[in-house]
Each structure stands twice: as C-alpha cells, then as structure tokens.
PDB file of N, CA, C and O in Angstrom:
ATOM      1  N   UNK A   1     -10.964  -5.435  -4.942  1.00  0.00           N
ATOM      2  CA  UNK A   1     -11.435  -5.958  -3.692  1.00  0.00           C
ATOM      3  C   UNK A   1     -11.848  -4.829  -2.750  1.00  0.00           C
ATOM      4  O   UNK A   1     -12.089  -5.022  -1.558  1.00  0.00           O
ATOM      5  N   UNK A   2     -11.912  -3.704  -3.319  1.00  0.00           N
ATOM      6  CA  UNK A   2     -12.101  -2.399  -2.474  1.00  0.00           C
ATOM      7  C   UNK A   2     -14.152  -3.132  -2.215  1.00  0.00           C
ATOM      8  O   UNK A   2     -14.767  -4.177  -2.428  1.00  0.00           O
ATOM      9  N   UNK A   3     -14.543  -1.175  -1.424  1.00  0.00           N
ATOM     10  CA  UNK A   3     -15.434  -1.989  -0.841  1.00  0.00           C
ATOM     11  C   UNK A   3     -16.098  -3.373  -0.307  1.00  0.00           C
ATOM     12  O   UNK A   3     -17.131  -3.927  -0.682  1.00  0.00           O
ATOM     13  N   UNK A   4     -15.020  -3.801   0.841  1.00  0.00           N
ATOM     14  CA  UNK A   4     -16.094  -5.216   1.029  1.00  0.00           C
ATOM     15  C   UNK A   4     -15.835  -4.961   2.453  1.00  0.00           C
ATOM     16  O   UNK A   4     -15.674  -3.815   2.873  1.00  0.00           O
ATOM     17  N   UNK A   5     -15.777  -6.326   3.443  1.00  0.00           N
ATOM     18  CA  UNK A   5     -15.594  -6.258   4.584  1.00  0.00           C
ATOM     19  C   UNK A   5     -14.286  -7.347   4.765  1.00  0.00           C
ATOM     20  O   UNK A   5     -14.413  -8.268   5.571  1.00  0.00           O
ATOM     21  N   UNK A   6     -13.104  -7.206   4.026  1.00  0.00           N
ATOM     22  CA  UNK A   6     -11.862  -7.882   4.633  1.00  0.00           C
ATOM     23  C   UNK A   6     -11.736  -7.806   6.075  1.00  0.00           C
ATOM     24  O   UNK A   6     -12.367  -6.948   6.692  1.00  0.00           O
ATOM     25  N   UNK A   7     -11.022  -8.580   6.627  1.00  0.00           N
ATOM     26  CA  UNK A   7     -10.611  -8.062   8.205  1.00  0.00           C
ATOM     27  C   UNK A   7      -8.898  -8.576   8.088  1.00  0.00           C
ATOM     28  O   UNK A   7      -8.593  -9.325   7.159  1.00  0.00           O
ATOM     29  N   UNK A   8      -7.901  -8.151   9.021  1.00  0.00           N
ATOM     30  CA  UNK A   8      -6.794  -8.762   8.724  1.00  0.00           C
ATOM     31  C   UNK A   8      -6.112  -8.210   8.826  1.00  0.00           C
ATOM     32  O   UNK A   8      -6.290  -7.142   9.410  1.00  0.00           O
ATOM     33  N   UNK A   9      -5.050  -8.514   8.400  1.00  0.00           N
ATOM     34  CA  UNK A   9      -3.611  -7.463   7.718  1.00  0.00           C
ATOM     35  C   UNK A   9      -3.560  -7.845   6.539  1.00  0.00           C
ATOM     36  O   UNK A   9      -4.125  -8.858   6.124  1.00  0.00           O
ATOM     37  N   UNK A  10      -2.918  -7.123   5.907  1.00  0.00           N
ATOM     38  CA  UNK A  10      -2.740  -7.673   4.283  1.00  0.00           C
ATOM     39  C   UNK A  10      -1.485  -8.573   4.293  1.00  0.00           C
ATOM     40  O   UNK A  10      -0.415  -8.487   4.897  1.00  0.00           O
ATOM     41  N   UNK A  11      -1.848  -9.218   3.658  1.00  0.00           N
ATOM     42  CA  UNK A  11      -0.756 -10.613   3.715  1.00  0.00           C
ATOM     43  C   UNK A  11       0.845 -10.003   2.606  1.00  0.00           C
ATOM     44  O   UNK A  11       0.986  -9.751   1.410  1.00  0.00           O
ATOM     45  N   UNK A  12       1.792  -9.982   3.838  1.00  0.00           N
ATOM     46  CA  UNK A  12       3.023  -9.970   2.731  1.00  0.00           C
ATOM     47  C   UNK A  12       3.278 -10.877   1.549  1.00  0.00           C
ATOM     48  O   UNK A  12       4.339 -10.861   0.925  1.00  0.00           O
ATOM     49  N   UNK A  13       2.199 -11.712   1.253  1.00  0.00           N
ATOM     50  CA  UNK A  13       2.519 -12.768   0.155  1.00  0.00           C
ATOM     51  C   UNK A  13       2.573 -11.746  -1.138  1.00  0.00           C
ATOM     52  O   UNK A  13       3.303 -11.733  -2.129  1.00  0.00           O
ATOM     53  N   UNK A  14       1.506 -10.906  -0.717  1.00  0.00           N
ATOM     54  CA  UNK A  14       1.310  -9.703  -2.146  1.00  0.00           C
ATOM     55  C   UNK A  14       2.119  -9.484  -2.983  1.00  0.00           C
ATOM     56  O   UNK A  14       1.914  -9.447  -4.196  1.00  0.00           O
ATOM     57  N   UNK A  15       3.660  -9.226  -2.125  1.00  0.00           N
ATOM     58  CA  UNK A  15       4.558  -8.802  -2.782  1.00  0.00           C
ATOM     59  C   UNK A  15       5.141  -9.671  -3.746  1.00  0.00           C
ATOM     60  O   UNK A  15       6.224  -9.357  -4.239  1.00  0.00           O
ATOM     61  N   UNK A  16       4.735 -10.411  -3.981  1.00  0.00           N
ATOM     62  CA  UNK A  16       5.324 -11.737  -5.067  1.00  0.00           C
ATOM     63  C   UNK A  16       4.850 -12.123  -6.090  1.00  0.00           C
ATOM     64  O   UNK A  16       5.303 -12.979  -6.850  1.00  0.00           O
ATOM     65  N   UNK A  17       3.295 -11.129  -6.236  1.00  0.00           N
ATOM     66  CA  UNK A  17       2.614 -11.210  -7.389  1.00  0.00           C
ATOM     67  C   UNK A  17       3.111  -9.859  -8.329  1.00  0.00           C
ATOM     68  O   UNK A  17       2.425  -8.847  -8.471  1.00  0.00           O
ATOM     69  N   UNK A  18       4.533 -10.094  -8.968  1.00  0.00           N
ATOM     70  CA  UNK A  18       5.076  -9.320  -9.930  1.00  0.00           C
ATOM     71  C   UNK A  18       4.434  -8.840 -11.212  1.00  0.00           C
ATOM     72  O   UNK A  18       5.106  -8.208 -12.027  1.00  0.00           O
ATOM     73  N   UNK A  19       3.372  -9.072 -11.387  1.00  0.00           N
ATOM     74  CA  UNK A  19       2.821  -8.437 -12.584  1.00  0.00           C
ATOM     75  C   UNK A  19       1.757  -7.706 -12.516  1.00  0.00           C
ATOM     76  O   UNK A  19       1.182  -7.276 -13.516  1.00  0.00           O
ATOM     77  N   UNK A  20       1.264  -7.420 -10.913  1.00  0.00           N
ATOM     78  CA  UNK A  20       0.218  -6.642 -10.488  1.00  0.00           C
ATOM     79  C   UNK A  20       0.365  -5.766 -10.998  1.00  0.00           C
ATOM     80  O   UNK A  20       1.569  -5.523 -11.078  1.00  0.00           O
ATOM     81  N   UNK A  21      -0.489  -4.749 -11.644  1.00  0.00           N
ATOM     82  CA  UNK A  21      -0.842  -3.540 -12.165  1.00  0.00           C
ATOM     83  C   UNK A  21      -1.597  -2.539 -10.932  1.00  0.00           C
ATOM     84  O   UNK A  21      -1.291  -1.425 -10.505  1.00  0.00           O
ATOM     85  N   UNK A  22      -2.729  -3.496 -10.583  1.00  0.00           N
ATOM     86  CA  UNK A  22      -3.851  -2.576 -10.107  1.00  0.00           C
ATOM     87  C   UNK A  22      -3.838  -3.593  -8.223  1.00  0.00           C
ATOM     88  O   UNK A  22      -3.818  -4.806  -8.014  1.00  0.00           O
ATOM     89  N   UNK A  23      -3.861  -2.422  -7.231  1.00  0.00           N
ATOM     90  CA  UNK A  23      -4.316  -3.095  -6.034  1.00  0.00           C
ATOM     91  C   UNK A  23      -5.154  -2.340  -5.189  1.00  0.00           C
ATOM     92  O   UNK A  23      -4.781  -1.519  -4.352  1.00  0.00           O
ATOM     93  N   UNK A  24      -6.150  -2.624  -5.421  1.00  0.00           N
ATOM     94  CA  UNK A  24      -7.199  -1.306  -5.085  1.00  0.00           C
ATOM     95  C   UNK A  24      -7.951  -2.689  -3.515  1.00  0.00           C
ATOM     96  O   UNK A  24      -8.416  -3.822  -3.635  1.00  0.00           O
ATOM     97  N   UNK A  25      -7.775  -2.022  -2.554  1.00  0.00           N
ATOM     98  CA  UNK A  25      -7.878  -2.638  -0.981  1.00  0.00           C
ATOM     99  C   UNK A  25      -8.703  -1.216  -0.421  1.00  0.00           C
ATOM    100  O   UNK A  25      -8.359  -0.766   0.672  1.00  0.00           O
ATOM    101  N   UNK A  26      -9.535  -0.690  -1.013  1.00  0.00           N
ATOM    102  CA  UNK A  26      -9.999   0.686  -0.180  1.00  0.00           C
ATOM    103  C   UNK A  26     -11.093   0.455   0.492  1.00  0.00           C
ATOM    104  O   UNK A  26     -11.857  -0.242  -0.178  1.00  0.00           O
ATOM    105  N   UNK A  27     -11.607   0.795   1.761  1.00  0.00           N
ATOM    106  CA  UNK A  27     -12.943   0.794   2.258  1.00  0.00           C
ATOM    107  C   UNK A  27     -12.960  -0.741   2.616  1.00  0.00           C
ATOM    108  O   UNK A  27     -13.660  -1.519   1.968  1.00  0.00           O
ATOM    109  N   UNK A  28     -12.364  -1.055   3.409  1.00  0.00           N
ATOM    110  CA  UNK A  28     -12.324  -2.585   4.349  1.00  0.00           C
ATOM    111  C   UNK A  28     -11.413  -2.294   5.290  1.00  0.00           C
ATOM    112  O   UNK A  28     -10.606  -1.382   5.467  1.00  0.00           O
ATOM    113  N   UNK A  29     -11.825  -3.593   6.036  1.00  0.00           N
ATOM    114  CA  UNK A  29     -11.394  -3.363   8.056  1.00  0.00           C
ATOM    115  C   UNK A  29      -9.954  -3.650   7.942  1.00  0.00           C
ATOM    116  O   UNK A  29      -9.600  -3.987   9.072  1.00  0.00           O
ATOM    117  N   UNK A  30      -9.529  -3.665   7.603  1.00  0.00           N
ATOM    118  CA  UNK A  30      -7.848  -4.259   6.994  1.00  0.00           C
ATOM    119  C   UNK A  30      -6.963  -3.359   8.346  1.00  0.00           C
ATOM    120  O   UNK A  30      -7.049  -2.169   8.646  1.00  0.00           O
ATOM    121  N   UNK A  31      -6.116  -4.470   8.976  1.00  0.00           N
ATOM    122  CA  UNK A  31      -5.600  -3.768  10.044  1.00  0.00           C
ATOM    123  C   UNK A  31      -3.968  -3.743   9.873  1.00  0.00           C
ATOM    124  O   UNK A  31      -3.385  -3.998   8.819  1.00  0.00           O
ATOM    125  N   UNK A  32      -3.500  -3.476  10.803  1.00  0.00           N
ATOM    126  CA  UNK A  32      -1.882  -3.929  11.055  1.00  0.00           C
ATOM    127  C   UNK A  32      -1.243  -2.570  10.337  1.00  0.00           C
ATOM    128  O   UNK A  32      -1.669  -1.415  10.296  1.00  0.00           O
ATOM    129  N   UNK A  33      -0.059  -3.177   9.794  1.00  0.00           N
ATOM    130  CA  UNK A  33       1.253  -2.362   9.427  1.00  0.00           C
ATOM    131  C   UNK A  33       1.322  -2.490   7.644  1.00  0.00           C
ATOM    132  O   UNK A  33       1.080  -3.556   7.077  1.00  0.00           O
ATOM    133  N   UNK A  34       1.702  -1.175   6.875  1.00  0.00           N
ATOM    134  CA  UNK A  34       1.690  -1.337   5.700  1.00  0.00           C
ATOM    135  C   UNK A  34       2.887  -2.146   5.386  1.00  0.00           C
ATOM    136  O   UNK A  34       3.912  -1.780   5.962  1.00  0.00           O
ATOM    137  N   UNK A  35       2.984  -3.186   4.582  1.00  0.00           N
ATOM    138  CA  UNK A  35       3.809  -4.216   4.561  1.00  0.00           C
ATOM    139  C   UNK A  35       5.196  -3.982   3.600  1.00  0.00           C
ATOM    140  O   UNK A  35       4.960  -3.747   2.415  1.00  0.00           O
ATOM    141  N   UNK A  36       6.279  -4.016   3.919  1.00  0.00           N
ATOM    142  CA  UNK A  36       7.367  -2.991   3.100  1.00  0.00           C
ATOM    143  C   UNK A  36       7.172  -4.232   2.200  1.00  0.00           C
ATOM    144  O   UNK A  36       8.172  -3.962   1.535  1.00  0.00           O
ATOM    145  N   UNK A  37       6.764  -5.254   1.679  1.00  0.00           N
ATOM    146  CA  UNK A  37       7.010  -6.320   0.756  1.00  0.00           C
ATOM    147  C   UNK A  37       6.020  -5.769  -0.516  1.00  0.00           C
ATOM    148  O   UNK A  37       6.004  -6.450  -1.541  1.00  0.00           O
ATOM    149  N   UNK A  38       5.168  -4.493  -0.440  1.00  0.00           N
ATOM    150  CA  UNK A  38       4.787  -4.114  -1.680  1.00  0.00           C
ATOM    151  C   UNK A  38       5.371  -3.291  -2.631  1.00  0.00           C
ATOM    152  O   UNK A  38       4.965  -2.895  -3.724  1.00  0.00           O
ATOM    153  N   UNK A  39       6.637  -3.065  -1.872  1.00  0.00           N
ATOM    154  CA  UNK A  39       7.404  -2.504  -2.490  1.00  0.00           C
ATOM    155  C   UNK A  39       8.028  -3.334  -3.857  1.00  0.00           C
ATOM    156  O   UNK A  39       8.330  -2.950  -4.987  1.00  0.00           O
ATOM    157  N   UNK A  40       8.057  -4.448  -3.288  1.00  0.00           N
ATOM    158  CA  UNK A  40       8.545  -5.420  -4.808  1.00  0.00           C
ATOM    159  C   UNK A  40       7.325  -5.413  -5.710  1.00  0.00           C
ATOM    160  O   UNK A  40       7.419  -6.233  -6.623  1.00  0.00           O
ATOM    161  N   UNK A  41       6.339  -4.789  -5.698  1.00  0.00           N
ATOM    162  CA  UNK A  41       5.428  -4.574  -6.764  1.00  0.00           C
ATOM    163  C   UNK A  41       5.720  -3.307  -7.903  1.00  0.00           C
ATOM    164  O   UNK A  41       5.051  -2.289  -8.083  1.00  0.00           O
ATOM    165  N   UNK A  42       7.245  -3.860  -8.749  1.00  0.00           N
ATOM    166  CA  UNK A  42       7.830  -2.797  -9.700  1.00  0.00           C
ATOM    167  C   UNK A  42       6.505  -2.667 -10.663  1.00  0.00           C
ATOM    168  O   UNK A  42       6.419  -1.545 -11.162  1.00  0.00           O
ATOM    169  N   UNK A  43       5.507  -3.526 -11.012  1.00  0.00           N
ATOM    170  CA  UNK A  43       4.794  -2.994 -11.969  1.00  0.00           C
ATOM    171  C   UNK A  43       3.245  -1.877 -11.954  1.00  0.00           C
ATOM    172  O   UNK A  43       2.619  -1.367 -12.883  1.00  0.00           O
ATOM    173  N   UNK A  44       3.023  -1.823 -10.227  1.00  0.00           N
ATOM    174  CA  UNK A  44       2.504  -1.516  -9.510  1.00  0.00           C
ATOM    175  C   UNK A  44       2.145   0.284 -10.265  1.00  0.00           C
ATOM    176  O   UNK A  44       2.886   1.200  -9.910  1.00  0.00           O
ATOM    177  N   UNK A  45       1.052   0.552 -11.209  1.00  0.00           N
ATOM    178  CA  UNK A  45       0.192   1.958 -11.504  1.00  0.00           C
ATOM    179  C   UNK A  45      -0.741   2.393 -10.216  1.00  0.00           C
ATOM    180  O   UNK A  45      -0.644   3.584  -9.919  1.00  0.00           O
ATOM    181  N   UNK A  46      -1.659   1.572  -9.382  1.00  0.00           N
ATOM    182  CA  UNK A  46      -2.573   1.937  -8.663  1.00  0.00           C
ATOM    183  C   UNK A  46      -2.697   1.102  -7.201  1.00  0.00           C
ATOM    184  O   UNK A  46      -3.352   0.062  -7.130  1.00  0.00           O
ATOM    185  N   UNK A  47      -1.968   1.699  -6.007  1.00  0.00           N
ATOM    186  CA  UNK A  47      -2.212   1.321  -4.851  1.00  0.00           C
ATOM    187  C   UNK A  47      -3.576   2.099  -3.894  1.00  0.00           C
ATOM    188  O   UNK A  47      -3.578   3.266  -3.503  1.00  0.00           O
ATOM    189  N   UNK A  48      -4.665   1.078  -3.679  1.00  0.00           N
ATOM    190  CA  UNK A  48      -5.603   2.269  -3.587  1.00  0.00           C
ATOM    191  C   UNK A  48      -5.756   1.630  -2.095  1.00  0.00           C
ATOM    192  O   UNK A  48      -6.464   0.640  -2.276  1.00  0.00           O
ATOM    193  N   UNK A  49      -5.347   1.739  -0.315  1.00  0.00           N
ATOM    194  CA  UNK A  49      -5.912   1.476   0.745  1.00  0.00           C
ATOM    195  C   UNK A  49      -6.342   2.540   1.565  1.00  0.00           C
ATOM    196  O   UNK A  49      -5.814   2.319   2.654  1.00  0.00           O
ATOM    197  N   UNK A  50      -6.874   3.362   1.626  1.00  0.00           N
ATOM    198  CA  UNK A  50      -7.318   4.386   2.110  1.00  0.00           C
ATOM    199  C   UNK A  50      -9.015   3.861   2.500  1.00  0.00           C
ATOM    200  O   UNK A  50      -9.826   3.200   1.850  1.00  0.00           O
ATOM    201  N   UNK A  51      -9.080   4.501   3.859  1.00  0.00           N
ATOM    202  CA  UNK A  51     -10.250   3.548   4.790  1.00  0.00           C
ATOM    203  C   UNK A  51      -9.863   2.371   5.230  1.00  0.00           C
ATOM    204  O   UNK A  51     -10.461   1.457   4.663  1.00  0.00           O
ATOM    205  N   UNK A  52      -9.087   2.029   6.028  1.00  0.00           N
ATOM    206  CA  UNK A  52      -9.042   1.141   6.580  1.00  0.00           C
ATOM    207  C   UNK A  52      -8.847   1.323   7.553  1.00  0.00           C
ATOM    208  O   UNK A  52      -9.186   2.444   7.931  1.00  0.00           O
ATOM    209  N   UNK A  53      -8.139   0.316   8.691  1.00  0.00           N
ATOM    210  CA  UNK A  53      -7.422   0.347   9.736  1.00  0.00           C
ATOM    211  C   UNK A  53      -6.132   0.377  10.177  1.00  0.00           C
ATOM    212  O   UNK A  53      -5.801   0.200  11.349  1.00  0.00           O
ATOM    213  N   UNK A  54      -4.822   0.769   8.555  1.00  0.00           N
ATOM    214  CA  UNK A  54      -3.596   0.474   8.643  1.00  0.00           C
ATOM    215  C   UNK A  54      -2.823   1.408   9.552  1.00  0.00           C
ATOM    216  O   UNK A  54      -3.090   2.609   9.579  1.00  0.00           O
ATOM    217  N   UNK A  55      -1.710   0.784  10.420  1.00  0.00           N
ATOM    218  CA  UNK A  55      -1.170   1.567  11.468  1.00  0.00           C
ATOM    219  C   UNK A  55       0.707   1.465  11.424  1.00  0.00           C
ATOM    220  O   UNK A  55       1.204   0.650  10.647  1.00  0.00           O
ATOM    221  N   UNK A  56       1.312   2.044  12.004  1.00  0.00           N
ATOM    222  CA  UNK A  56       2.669   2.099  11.688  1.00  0.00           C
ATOM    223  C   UNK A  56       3.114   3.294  10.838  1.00  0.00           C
ATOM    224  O   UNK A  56       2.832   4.490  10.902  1.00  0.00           O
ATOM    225  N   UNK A  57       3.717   2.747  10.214  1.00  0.00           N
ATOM    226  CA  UNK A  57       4.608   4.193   9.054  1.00  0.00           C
ATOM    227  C   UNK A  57       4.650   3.630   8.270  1.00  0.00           C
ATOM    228  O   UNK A  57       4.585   2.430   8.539  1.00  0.00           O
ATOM    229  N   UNK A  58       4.769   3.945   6.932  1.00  0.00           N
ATOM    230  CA  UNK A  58       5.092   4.048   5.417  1.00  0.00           C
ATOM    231  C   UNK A  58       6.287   3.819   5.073  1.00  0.00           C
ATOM    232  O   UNK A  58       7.166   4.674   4.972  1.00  0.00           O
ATOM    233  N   UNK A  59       6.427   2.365   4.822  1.00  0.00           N
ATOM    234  CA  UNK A  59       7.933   1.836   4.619  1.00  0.00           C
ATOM    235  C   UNK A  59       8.529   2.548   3.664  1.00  0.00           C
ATOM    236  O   UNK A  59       7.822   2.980   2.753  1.00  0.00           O
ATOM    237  N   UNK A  60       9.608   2.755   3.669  1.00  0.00           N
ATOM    238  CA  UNK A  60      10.832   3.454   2.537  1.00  0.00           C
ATOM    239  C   UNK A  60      10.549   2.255   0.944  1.00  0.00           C
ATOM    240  O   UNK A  60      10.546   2.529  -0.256  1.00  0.00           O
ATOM    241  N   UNK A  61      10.426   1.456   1.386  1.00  0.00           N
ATOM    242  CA  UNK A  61      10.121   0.745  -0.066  1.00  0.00           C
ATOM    243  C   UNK A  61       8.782   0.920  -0.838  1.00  0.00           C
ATOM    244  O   UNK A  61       8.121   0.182  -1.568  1.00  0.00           O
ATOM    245  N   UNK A  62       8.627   2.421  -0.301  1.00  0.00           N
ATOM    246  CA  UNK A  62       7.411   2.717  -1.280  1.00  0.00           C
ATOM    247  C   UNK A  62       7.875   3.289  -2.410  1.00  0.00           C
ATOM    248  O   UNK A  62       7.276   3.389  -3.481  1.00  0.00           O
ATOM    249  N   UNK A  63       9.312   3.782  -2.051  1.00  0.00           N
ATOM    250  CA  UNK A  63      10.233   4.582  -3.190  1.00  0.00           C
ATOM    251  C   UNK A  63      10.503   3.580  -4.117  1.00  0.00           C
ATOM    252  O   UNK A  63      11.244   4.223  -4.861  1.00  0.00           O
ATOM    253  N   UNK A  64      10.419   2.124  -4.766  1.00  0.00           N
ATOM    254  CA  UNK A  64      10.543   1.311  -5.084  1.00  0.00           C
ATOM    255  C   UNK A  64       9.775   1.303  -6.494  1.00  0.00           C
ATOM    256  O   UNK A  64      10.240   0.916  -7.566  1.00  0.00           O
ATOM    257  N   UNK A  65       8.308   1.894  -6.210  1.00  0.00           N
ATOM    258  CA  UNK A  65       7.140   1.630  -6.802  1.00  0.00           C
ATOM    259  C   UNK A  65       7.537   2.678  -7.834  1.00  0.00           C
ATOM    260  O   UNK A  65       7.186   3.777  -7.403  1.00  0.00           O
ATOM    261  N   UNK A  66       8.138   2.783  -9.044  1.00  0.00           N
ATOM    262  CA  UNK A  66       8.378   3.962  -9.540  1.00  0.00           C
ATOM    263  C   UNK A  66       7.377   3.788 -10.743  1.00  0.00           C
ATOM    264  O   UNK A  66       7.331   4.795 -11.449  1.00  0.00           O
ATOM    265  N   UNK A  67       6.643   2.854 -11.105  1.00  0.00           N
ATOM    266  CA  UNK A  67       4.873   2.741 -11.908  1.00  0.00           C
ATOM    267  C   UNK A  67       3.708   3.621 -11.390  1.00  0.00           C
ATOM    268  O   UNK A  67       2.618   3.785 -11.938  1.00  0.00           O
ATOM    269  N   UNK A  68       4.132   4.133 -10.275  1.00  0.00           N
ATOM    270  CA  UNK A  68       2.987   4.146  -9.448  1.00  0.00           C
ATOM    271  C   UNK A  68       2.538   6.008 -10.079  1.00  0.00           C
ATOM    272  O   UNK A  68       3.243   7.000 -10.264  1.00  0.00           O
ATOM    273  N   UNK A  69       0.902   5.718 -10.256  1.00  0.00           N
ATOM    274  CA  UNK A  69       0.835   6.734 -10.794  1.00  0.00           C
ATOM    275  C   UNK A  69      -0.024   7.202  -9.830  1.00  0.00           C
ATOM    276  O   UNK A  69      -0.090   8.429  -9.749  1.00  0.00           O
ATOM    277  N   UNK A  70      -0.805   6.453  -8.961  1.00  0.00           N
ATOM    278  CA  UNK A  70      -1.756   6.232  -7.978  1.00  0.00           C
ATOM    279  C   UNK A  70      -2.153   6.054  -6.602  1.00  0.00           C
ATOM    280  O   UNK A  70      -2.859   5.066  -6.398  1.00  0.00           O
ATOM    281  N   UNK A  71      -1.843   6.838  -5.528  1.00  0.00           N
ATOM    282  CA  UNK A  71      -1.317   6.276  -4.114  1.00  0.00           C
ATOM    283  C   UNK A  71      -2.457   6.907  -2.997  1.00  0.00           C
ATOM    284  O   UNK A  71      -2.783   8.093  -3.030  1.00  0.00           O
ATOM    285  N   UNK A  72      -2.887   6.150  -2.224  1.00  0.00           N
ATOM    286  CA  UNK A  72      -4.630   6.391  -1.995  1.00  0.00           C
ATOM    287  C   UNK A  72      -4.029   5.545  -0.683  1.00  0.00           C
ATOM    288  O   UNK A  72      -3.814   4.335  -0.619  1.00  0.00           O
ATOM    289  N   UNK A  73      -3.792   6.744   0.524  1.00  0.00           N
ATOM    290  CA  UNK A  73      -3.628   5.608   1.856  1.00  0.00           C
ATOM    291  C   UNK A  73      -4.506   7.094   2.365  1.00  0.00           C
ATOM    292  O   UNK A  73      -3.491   7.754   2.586  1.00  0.00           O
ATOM    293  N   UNK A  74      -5.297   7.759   2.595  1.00  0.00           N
ATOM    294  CA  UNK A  74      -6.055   8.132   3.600  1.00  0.00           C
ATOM    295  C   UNK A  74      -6.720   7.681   4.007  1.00  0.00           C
ATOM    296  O   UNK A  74      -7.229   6.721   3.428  1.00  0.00           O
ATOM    297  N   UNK A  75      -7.263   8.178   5.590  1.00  0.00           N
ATOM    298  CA  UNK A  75      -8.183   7.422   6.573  1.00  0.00           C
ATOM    299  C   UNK A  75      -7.346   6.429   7.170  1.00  0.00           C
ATOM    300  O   UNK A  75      -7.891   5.326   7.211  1.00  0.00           O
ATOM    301  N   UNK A  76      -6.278   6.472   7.610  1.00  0.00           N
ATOM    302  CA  UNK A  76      -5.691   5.465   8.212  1.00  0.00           C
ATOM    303  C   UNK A  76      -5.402   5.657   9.410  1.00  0.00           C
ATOM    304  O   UNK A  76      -5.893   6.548  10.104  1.00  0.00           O
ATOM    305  N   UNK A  77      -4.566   4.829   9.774  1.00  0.00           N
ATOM    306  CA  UNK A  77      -3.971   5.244  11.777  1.00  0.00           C
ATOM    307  C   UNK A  77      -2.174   5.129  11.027  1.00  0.00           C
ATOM    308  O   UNK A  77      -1.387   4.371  11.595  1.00  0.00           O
ATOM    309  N   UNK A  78      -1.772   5.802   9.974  1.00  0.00           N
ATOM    310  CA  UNK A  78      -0.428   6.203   9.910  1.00  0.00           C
ATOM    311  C   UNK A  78       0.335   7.132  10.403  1.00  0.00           C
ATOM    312  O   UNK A  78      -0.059   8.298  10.404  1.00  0.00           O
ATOM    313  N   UNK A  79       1.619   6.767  10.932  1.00  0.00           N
ATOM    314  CA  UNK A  79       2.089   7.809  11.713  1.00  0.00           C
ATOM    315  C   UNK A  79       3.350   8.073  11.016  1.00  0.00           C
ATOM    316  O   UNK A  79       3.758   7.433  10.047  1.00  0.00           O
ATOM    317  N   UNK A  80       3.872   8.949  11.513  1.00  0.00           N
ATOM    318  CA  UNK A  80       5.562   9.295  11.569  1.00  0.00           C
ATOM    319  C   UNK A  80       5.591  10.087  10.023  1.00  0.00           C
ATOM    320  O   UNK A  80       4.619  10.666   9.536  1.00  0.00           O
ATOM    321  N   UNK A  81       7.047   9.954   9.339  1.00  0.00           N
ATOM    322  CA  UNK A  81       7.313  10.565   8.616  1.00  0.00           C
ATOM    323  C   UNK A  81       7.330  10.540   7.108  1.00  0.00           C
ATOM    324  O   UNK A  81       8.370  10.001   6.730  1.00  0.00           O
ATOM    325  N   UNK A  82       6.885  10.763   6.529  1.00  0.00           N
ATOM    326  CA  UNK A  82       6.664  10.809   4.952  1.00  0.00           C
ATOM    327  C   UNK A  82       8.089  10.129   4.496  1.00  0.00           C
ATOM    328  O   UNK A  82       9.045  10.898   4.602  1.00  0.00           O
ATOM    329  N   UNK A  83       8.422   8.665   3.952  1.00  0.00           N
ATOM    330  CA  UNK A  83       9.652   8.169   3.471  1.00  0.00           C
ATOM    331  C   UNK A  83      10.504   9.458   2.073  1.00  0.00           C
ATOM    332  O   UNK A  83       9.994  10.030   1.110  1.00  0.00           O
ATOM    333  N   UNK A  84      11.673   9.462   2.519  1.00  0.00           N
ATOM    334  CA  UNK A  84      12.011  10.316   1.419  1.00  0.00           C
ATOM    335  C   UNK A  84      12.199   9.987   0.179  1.00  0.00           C
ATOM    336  O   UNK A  84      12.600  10.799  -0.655  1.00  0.00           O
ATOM    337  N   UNK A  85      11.854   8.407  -0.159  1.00  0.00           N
ATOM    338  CA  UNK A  85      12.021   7.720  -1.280  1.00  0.00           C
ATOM    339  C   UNK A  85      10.523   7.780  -2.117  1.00  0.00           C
ATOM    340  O   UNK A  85      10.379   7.418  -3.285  1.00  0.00           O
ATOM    341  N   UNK A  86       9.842   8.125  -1.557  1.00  0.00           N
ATOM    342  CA  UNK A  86       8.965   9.061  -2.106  1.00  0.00           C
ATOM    343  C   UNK A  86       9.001   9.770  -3.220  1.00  0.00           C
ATOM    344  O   UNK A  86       8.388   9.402  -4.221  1.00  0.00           O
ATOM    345  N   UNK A  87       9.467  10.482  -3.196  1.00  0.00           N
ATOM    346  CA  UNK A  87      10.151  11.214  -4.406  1.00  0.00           C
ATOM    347  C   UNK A  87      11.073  10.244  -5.701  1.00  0.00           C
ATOM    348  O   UNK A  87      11.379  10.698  -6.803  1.00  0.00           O
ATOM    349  N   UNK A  88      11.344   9.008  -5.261  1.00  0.00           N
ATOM    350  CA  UNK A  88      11.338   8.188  -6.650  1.00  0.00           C
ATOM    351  C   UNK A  88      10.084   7.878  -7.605  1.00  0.00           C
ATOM    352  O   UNK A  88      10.183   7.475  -8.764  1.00  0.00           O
ATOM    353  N   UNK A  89       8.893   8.137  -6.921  1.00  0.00           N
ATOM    354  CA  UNK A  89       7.737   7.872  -7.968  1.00  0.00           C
ATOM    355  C   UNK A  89       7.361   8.526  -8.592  1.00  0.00           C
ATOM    356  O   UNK A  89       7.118   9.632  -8.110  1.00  0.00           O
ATOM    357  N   UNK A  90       6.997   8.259 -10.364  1.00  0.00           N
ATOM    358  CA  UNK A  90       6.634   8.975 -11.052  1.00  0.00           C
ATOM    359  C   UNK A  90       5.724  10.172 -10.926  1.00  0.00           C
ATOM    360  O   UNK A  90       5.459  10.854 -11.916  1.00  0.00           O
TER     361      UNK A  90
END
C-alpha cells in the first residue's frame, strides 16, 4: 500500500492480523502516533513507514518484532528516545 495517498492514522486493528509478513505503508499522508499494537505482529520481516506524517515515539513493543529484518520509519515527525527493546530484533 506504499506509494498512494492514505490519510489517517493507521488503524490499531493491524495488530491482529497475525500472519502478516510484509507491511510496507511508505510514502502516504498517514498521521498520528506509531501504534504499540504492531508490536503483536510476531511474524512481521518488513515494516516499511517512512514518509509520512507519524508523530510521538517509538513504542517499546517494537522489541517484540523479533522477524523483523526490515525497519523503514524515516521522514517522520518522531521524537524522543530510541526504545531499548530494540535490540531484541534480529
């Protein structure tokens, strides 16, 4: 769904689609707060939102994602501190 023109926040429903592999959201108006509910995406190789409009901080349940081979949040309005759970991903 990368390149298009979403507008929004990304819907915490995301997190409930457990067999996601791939979530590539890059280059759309996509606003709000990165949603700690993608963290329940254990099967999760490729989070791609970079270009958007996402704002807040980088929930600790990114340390969650330990599939993740792939993590693409530049261009954003993120602030604060790099989660230290971070370092759980492959």
């Amino acid at each position: 769904m990368s390149d298009n023109q979403l507008t929004g926040a990304i819907p915490p429903g995301l997190g409930n689609l457990s067999s996601l592999e791939v979530l590539a959201l890059e280059r759309n108006l996509l606003t709000g707060p990165f949603p700690a509910e993608l963290g329940n995406l254990s099967g999760l190789a490729f989070l791609g939102l970079s270009s958007n409009q996402l704002t807040g901080t980088i929930p600790a349940e990114i340390g969650n994602l330990t599939n993740l081979t792939d993590l693409l949040l530049d261009n954003n309005a993120l602030r604060g501190e790099i989660p230290t759970t971070i370092t759980n991903l492959v």
